[in-house]
N, C-alpha and C positions, 0 to 999 in steps of 0.2 A: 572526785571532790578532794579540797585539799583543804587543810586546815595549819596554820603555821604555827608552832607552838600547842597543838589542841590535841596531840596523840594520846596522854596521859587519860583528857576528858574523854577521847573515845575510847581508849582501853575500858575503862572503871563504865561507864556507860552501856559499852555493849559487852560487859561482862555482868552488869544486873538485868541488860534484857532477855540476855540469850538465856537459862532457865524457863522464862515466862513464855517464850515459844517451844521448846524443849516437849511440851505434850503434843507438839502438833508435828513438829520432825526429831529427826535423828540428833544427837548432839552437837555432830561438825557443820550440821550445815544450820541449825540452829545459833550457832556463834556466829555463823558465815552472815545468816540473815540477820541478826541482832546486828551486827559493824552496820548494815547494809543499813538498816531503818534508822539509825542512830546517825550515821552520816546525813542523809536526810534531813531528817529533823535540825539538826546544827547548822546543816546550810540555810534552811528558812529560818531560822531564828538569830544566825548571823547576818544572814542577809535577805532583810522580807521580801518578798515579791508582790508587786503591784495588784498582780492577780489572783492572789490567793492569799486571804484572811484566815491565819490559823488560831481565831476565835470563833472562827464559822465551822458549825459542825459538818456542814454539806460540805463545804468546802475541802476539809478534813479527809473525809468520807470521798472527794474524787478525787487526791492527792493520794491513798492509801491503795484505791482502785488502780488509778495509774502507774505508780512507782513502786508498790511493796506489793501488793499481791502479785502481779508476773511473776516476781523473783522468787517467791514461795512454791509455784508450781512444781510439779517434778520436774525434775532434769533441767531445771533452770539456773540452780546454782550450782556450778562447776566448783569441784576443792583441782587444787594442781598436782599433780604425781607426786 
């Protein structure tokens, strides 16, 4: 996902999310997953999707299923050497 101009809002974004998962993993990969859901997020809300209403909680709720929970699993997010 690419955003042109929008690093600044993902910095500052996924530096207030990453704490708020921080109870559920490690720190690094807590920031790893914060960029992760933050990118997200900024792509549907720059560019909606026909198929998904993110005023619709269910909607919400198979969007988070789909794309952010895999990545929270173990061993799912890779840091690089």
């Amino acid at each position: 996902l690419a955003f042109t101009q929008m690093d600044q809002v993902l910095r500052i974004a996924s530096a207030f999310a990453a704490p708020h998962l921080a109870r559920f993993l490690d720190p690094d990969r807590a920031e790893m997953a914060a960029e992760w859901i933050v990118r997200i997020l900024l792509s549907y809300t720059s560019s909606p999707s026909p198929t998904v209403d993110t005023a619709d909680e269910d909607d919400i709720r198979s969007l988070v299923r789909a794309f952010v929970l895999p990545a929270l699993e173990p061993n799912q997010i890779q840091t690089t050497p």
